[in-house]
C-alpha positions, 0 to 999 in steps of 0.5 A: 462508500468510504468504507469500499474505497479504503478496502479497495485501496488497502488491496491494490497496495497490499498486491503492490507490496507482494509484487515489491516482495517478489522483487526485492528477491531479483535485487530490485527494492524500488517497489518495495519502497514505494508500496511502502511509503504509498501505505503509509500515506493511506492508512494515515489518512484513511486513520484520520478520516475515520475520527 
């Protein structure tokens, strides 16, 4: 279960980061930022979990 909620996750941040990609292009970087950081979080924590 843990598994499909990290994949889940990963998914919604990676379309977080895409959307934050598209605008980065407009001059807009706060999603970007934020997708970031929030990725950042998660794959730490998922990381730590798994050990």
């Amino acid at each position: 279960m843990k598994l499909i909620l990290v994949t889940a996750a990963h998914f919604l941040i990676a379309g977080v980061l895409g959307a934050g990609i598209l605008m980065l292009m407009q001059g807009k970087p706060g999603l970007l930022i934020g997708g970031v950081a929030v990725y950042t979080i998660v794959f730490a924590k998922s990381c730590i979990s798994a050990h």
